[in-house]
C-alpha positions as CSV (number, residue, x, y, z in Angstrom):
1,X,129.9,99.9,84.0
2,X,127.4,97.3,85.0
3,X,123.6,96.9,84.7
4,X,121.9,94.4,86.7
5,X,118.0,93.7,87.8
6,X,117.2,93.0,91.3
7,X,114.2,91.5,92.4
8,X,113.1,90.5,96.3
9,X,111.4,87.4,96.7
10,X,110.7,84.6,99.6
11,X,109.8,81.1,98.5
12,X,105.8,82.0,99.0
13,X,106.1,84.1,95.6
14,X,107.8,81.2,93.9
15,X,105.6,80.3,91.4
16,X,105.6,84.7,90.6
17,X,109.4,84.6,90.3
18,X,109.4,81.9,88.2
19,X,107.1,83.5,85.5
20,X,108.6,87.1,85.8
21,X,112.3,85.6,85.2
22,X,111.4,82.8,82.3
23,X,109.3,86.5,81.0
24,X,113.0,88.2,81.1
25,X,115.1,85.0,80.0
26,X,113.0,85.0,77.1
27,X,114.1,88.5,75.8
28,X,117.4,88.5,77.5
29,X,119.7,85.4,78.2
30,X,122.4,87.3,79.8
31,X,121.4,90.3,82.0
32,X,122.5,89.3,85.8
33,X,119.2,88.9,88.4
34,X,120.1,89.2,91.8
35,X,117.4,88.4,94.7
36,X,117.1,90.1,97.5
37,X,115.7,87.9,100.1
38,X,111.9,89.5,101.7
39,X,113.0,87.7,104.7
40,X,114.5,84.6,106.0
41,X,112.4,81.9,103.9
42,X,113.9,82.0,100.8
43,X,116.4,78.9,100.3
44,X,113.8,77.1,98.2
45,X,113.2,79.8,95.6
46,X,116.9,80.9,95.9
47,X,117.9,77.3,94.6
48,X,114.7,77.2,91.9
49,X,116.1,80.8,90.3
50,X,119.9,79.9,90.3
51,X,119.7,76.8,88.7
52,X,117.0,77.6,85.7
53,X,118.0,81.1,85.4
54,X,121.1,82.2,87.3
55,X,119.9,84.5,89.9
56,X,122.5,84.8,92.5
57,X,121.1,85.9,96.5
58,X,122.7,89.1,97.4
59,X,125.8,88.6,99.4
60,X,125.6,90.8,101.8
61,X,122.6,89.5,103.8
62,X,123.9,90.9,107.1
63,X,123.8,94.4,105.5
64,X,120.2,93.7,104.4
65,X,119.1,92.6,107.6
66,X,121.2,95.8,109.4
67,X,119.5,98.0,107.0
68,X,115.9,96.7,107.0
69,X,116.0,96.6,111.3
70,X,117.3,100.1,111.7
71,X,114.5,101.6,108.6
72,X,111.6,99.3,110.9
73,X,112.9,101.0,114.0
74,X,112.6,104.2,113.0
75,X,109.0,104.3,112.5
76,X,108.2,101.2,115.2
77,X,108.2,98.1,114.9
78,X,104.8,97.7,114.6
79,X,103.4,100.4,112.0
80,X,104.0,99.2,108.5
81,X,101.9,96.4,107.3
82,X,105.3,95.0,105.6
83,X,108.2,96.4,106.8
84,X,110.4,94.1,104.9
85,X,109.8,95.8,101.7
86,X,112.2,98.1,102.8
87,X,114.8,95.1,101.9
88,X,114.3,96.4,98.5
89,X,116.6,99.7,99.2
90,X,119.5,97.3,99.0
91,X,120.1,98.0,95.7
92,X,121.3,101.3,96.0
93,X,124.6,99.5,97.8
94,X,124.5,96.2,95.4
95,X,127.2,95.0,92.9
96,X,125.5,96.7,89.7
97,X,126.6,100.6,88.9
98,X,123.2,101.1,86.8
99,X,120.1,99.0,88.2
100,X,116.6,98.2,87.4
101,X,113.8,97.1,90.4
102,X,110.9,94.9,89.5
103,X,108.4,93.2,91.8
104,X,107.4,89.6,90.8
105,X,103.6,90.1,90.2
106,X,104.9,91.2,87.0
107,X,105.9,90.1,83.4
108,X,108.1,91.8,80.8
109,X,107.4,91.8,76.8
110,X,110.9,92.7,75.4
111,X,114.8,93.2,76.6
112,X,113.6,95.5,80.2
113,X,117.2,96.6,80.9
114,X,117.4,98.6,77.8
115,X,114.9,101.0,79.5
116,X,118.2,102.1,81.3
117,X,119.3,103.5,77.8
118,X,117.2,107.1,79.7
119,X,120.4,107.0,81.8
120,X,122.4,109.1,79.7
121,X,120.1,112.1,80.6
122,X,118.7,111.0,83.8
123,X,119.8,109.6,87.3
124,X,116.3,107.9,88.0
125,X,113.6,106.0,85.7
126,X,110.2,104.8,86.8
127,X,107.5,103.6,84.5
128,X,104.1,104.0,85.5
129,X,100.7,105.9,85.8
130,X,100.5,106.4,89.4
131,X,100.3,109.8,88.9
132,X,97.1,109.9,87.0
133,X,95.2,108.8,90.1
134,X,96.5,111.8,92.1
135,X,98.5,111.6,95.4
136,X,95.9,108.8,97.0
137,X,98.2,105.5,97.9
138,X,101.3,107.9,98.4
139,X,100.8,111.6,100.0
140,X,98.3,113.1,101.9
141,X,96.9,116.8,101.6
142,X,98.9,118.5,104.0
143,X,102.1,117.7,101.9
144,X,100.3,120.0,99.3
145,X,99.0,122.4,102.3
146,X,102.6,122.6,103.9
147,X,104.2,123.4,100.1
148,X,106.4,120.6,100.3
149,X,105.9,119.8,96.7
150,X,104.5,121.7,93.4
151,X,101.8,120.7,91.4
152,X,104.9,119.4,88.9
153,X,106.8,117.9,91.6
154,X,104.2,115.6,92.5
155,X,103.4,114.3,88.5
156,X,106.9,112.3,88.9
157,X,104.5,109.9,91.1
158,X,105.7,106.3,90.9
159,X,104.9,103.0,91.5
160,X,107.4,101.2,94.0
161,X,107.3,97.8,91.6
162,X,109.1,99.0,88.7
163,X,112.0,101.7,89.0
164,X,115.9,102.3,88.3
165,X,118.5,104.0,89.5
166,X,122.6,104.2,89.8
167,X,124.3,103.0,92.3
168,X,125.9,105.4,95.0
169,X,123.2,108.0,94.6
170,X,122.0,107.1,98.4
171,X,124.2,106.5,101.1
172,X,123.5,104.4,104.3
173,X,123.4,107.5,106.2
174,X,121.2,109.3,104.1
175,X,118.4,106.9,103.7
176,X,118.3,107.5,107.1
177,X,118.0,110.4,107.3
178,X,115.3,110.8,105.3
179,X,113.0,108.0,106.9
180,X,114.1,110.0,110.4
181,X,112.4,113.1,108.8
182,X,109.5,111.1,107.4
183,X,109.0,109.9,110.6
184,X,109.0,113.4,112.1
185,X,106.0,114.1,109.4
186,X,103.9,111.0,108.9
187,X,100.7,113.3,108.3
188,X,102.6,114.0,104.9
189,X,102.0,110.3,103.8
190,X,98.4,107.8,102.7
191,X,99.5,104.5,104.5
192,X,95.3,103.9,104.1
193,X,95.7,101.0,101.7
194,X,98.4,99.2,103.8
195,X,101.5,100.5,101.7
196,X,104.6,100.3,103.4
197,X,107.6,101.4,101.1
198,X,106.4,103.6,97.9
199,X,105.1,106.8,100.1
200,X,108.6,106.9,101.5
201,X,110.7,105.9,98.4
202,X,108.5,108.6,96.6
203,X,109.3,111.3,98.9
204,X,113.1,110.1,98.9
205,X,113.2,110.4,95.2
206,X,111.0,113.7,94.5
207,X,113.7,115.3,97.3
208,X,116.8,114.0,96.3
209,X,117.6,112.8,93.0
210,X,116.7,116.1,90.6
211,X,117.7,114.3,86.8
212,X,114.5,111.8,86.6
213,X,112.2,110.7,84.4
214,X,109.1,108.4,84.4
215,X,109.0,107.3,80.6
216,X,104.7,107.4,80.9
217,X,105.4,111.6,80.1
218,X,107.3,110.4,77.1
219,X,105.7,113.0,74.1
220,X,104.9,110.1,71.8
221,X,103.2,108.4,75.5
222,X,104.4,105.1,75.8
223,X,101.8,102.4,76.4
224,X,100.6,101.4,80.1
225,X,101.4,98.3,82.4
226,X,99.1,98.0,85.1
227,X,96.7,94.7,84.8
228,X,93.5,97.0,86.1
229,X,93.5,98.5,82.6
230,X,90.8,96.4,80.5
231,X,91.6,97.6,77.2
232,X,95.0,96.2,76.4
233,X,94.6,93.6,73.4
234,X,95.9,90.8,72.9
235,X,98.7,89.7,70.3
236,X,100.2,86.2,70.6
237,X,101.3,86.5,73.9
238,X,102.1,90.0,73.6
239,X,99.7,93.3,74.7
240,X,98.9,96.0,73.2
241,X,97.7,99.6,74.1
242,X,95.2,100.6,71.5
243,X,95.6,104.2,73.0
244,X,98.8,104.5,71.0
245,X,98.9,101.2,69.0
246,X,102.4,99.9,71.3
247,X,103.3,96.9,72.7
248,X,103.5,96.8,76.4
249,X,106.8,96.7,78.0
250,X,105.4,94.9,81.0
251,X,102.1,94.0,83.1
252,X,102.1,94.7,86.5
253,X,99.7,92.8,88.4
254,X,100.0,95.5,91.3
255,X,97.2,95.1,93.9
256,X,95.5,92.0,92.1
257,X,95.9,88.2,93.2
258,X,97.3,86.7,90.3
259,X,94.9,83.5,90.2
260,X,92.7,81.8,87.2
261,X,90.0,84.5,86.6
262,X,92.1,87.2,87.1
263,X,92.8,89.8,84.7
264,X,94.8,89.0,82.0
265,X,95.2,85.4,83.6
266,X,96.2,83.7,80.1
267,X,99.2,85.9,79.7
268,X,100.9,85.2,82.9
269,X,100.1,81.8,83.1
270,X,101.9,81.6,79.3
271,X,105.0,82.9,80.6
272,X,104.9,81.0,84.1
273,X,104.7,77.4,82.2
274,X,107.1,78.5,79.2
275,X,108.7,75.3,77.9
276,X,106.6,73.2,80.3
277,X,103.0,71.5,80.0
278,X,101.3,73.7,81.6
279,X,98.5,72.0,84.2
280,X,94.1,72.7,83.7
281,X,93.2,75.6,85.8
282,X,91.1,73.1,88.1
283,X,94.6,71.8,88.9
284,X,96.4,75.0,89.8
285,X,95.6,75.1,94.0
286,X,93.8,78.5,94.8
287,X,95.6,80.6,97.9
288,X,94.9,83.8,99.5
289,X,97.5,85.4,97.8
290,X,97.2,83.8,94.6
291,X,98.4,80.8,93.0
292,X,100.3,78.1,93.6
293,X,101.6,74.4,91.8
294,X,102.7,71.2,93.5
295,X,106.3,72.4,92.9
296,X,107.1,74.3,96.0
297,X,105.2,71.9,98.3
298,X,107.5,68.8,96.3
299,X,110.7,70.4,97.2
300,X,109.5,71.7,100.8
301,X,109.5,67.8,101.3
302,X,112.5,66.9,99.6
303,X,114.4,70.0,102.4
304,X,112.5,68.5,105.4
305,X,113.8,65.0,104.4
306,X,117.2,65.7,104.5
């Protein structure tokens, strides 16, 4: 049996990557990553994560790319906002037998995979709130109206950036499938705040996988992760939910640029320059979509030389 983390990536999250994987070197030296690339420009932070932390590309990129086309084409070319999110459900078909998801606007504060240990009682783990702000982001009303889901059913809410599963539970086929049939009912789904992938990934887990668990309805109530919550405080470089006095298991920047300023800036930026001197915020160059060094510009230069 073999547990892996996957992670999807193209070299403009670079500097993301490289924080979220020194965050899970740091805990856990030997857990394999494998990267999934978002799309074709990835050969700069493919290189960057195999040599300082041994992430190996999927193999089969022609299966991603088979697999990512056909989803897109189901719903049209041109109605997700970012259709190659859907790369993500790779990992159902990948080398690992029990796998963990994570996004890289996030950082982890222990050994993650061990949140697979649920797997002897469940099929599926997520980690989140999402539920708390009610179906908003993922379903619309008339999935409640049509009786589609319970009241219950639709507490196993999840956020798309953090989740795990075994592999084999989906087929080819049956993924699908089920986007053909969300397709057939897209007034079932809020695609309002340009979400592409977690309406549909929710709806293919609530349906489909029966043993799962979202370890936020834990009875002692683990702490939260999200980086919109103000109260966390701060230990070393650590968090803590003063709710239940735990340390975080990660911070999910999810839906915040992760730039100087930003919420828990001084955390992320600890774990991005780990082991290196880590530059003024006046030097850091401010983006659109968040931060970025020198580094990926350098070696951009160093490719176009050659």
């Amino acid at each position: 049996m073999t547990r892996g983390i996957y992670i999807t990536a193209n070299d403009k999250v670079i500097e993301q990557a490289i924080a979220l994987l020194k965050s899970i070197r740091f805990y856990d030296k030997n857990t394999p990553v494998v990267l999934i690339p978002y799309d074709d420009n990835y050969q700069v932070i493919a290189k960057k994560l195999n040599e300082d932390f041994g992430v190996q590309v999927y193999p089969d990129l022609d299966f991603i790319e088979r697999l990512s086309i056909k989803l897109q084409s189901i719903f049209g070319e041109d109605f997700f906002a970012r259709p190659n999110q859907f790369r993500k459900q790779a990992c159902w078909f990948g080398e690992f037998d029990e796998f963990l998801y994570i996004d890289t606007d996030i950082v982890v504060f222990k050994k993650i995979v061990d949140d697979l240990n649920y797997f002897t009682d469940y099929d599926f783990i997520c980690y989140d709130y999402q539920h708390k702000a009610g179906i908003r982001n993922v379903f619309a009303q008339k999935i409640i109206e049509d009786k589609v889901f319970t009241e219950n059913e639709l507490k196993g809410m999840f956020n798309g950036g953090f989740w795990a599963s075994k592999k084999g539970l989906m087929s080819e086929e049956k993924i699908y499938q089920i986007f053909e049939e969300c397709a057939a009912n897209i007034d079932y789904f809020d695609f309002s705040y340009k979400t592409s992938d977690q309406p549909i990934i929710n709806y293919m887990i609530l349906k489909n996988i029966e043993r799962r668990f979202n370890l936020a309805h834990e009875p002692d109530k683990n702490p939260g992760n999200w980086a919109g919550t103000s109260h966390f405080q701060q230990e070393g470089y650590q968090l803590i939910d003063p709710n239940n006095n735990q340390p975080l298991h990660y911070l999910h920047w999810a839906g915040i640029k992760i730039k100087p300023g930003c919420p828990y800036w001084d955390i992320w930026k600890h774990y991005r320059y780990l082991g290196e001197t880590a530059p003024d915020d006046s030097e850091l160059i401010k983006t659109e979509t968040g931060i970025k060094t020198q580094l990926l510009q350098q070696v951009k230069r160093i490719f176009n030389r050659k």
